[in-house]
C-alpha positions as CSV (number, residue, x, y, z in Angstrom):
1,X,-16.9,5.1,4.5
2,X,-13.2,4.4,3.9
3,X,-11.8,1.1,4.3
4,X,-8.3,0.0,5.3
5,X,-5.8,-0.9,2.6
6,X,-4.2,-4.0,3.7
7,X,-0.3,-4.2,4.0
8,X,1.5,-7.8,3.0
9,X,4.5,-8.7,4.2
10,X,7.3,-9.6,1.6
11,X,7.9,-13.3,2.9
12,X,3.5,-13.5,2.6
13,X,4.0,-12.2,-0.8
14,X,7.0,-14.3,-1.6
15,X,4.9,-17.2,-0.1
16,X,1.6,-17.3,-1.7
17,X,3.6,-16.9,-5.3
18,X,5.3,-20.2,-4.2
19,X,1.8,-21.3,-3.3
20,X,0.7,-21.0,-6.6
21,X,3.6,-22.4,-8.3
22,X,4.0,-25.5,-6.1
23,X,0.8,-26.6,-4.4
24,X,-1.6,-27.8,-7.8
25,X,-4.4,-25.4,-6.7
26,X,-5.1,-23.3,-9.2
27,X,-4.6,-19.7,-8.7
28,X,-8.4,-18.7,-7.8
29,X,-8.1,-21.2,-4.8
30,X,-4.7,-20.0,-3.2
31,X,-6.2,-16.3,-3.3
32,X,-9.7,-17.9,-1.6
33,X,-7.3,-19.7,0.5
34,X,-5.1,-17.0,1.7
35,X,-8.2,-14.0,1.7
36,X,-6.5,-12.0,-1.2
37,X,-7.7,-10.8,-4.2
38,X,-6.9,-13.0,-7.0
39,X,-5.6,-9.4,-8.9
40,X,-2.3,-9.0,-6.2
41,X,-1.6,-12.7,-7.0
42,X,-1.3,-12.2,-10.1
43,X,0.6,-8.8,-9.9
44,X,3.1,-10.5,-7.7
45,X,3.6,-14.1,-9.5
46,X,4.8,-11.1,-12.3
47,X,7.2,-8.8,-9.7
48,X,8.6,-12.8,-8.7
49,X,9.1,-13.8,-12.4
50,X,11.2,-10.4,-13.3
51,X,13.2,-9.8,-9.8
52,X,13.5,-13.1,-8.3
53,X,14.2,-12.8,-4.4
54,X,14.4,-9.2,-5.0
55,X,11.4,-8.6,-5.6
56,X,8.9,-6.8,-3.0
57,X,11.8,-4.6,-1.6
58,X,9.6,-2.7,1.2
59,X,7.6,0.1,1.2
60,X,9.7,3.5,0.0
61,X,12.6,1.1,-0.6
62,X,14.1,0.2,-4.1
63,X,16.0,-2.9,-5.6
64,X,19.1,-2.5,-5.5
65,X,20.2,-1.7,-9.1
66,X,17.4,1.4,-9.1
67,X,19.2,2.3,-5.2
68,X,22.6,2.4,-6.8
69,X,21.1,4.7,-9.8
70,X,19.3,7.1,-7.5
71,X,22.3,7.3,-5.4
72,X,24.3,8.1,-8.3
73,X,22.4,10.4,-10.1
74,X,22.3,12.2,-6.6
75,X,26.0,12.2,-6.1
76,X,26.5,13.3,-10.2
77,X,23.8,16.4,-9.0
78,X,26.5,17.1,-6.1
79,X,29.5,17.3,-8.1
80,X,27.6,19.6,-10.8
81,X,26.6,21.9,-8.1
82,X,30.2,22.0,-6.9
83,X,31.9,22.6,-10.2
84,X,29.6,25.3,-11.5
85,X,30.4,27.2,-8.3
86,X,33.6,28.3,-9.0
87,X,32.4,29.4,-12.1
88,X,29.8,31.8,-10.7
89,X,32.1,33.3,-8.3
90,X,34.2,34.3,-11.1
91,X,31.6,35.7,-12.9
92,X,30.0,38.0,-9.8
93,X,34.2,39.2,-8.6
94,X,34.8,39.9,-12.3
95,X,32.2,42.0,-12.6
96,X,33.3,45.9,-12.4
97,X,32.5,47.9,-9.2
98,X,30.4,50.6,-9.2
């Protein structure tokens, strides 16, 4: 028997860190409260403290320094591929014909 994982949105994740920052419960009673383990409160007062209101970015999507790096490190990939084409092509028409 499988069960469902839940999905939170990032304004409910974004909220219930505020919850336990603001409200005086202690953490134990904002997870009881909201129906979430205390375990993914804690994991996201800790994605909150180190991203700020970047933090919880969406599934399959990255903040926006990491983007920028991906997108860069594709784009570097590109321009290799292109520059060591000319080279190759040398290489194979230089080559003597049988």
């Amino acid at each position: 028997m499988s069960s469902k994982r839940r999905k939170y949105t990032r304004e409910f994740k974004i909220e219930a860190v505020r919850l336990v920052r603001n409200s005086g419960k202690s953490q134990r009673e904002v997870a009881d409260d909201l129906g979430v383990p205390e375990s993914n409160l804690t994991r996201w007062k800790k994605k909150y403290a180190q991203n700020g209101d970047d933090a919880f970015p969406g599934n399959g999507n990255l903040p926006p320094e990491k983007e920028c790096i991906r997108r860069l490190e594709r784009e570097n990939e590109i321009l290799r591929q292109e520059r060591d084409i000319p080279k190759k092509a040398v290489t194979i028409f230089s080559q003597p014909s049988r």
